[in-house]
C-alpha positions as CSV (number, residue, x, y, z in Angstrom):
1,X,23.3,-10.7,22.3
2,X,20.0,-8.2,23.0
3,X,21.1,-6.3,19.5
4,X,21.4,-9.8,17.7
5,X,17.7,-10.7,18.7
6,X,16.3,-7.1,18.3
7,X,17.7,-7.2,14.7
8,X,16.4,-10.8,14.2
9,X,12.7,-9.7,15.8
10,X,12.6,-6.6,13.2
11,X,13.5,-8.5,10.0
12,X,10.6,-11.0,11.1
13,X,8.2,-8.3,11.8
14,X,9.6,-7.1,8.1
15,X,9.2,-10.7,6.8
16,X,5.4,-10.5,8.3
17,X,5.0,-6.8,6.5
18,X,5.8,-7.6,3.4
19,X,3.6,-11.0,3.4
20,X,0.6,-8.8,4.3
21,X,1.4,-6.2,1.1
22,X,-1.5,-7.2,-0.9
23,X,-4.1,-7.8,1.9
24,X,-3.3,-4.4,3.4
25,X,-3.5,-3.0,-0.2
26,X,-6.7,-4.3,-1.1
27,X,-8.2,-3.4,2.4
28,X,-6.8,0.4,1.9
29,X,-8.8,0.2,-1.1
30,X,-11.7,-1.5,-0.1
31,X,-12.2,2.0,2.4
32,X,-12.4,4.0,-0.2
33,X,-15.3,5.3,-1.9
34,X,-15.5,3.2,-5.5
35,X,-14.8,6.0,-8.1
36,X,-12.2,6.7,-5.6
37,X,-10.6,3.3,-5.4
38,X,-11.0,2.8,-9.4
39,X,-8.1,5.5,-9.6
40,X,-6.4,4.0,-7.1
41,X,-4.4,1.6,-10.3
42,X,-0.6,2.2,-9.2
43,X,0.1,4.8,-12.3
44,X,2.2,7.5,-12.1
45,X,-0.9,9.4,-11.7
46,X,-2.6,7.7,-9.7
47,X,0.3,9.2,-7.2
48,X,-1.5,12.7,-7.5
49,X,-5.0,11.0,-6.5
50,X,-3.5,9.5,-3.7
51,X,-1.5,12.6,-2.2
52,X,-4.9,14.7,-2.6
53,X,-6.6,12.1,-0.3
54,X,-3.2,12.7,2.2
55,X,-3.4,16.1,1.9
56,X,-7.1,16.3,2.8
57,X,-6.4,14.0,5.8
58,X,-3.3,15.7,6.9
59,X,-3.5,19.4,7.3
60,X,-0.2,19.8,8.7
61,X,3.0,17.5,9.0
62,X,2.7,17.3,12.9
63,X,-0.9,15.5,11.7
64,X,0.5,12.5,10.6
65,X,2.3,11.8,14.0
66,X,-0.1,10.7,16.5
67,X,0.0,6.7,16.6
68,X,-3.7,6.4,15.9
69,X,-2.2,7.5,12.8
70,X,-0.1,5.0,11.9
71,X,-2.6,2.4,10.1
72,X,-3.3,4.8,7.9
73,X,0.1,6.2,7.4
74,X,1.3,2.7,6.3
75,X,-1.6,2.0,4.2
76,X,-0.3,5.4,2.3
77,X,3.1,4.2,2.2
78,X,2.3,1.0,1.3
79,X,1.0,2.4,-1.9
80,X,3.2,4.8,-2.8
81,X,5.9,2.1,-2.5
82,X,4.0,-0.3,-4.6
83,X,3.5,2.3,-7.1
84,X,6.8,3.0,-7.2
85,X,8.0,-0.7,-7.6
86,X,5.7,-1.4,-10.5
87,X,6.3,1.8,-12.3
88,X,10.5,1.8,-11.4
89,X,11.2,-1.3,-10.2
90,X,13.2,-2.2,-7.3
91,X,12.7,-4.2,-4.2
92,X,11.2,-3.4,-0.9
93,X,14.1,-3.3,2.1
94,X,14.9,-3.4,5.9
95,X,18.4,-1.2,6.6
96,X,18.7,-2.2,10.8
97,X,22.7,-2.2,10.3
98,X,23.5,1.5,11.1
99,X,21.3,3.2,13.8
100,X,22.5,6.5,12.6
101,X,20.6,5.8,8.7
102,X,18.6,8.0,7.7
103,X,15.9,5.5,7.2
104,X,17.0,2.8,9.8
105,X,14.8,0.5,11.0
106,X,12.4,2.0,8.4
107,X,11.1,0.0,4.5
108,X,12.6,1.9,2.2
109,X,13.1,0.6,-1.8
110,X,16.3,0.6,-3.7
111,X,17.5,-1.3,-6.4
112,X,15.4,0.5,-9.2
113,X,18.7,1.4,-11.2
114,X,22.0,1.4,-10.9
115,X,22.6,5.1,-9.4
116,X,19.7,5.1,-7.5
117,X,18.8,6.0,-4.2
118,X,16.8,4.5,-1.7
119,X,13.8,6.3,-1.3
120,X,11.3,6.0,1.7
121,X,7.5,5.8,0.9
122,X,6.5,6.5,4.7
123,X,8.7,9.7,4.8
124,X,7.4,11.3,1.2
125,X,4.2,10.2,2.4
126,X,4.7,12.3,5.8
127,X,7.2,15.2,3.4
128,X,4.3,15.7,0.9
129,X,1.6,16.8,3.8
130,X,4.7,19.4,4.7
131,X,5.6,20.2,1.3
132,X,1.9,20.4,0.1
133,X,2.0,20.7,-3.6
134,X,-0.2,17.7,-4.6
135,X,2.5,16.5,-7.3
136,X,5.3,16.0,-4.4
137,X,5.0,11.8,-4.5
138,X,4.6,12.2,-8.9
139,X,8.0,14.1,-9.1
140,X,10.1,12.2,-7.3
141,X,8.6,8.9,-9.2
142,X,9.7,10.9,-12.6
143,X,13.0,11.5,-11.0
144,X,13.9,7.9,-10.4
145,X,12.6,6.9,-13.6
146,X,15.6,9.2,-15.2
147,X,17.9,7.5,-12.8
């Protein structure tokens, strides 16, 4: 019964997430300096504005752990994942039916064609600080739009 509430408890708090998407969005951007946050337009390119401004932030993967973090980690992801969904399509997701999932427990987006695989806009966002190319988040938007 404890496993059956947990699971409930998470898809409301995922309910509650996804409900906030475009008040978090707009107070990410509303941080940001103006020229900054006019590039900010969920384009492909914008990705490469954005992962400058992670990279800059993040000098090391380990960076992006401590929870003080985590506001501005989400606020990352949340745009990356919006990005994706207007450029690729596909719908924003809870997987809490496998504890061993990669991304379990985690948003992730799938659905944007019919070979596709979920992707995970809060791990690339933590993968590009470690990968560090500054086109990390644009190459795997240009890989799902292949399919």
């Amino acid at each position: 019964m404890k496993s059956i509430k947990n699971k409930k408890k998470a898809l409301e708090q995922f309910e509650a997430w996804l409900g906030e998407m475009e008040p978090a969005l707009q107070k990410f951007l509303g941080t940001l300096p103006q020229e900054l946050a006019r590039q900010l337009d969920f384009s492909p390119t914008s990705l490469a504005v954005v992962e400058k401004m992670i990279l800059e932030r993040y000098p090391t993967y380990e960076s992006t752990e401590p929870p003080e973090e985590a506001p501005a980690m989400d606020a990352f992801a949340r745009y990356v994942g919006e990005t994706f969904r207007k450029n690729v399509g596909g719908r924003w997701e809870l997987r809490i039916d496998d504890p061993k999932y990669v991304f379990y427990g985690i948003p992730q987006l799938s659905g944007f064609s019919e070979k596709s695989t979920p992707i995970c806009p809060l791990t690339m966002v933590s993968a590009s600080t470690d990968r560090r190319t500054g086109k990390y988040l644009a190459t795997i938007l240009e890989n799902c739009r292949r399919g």
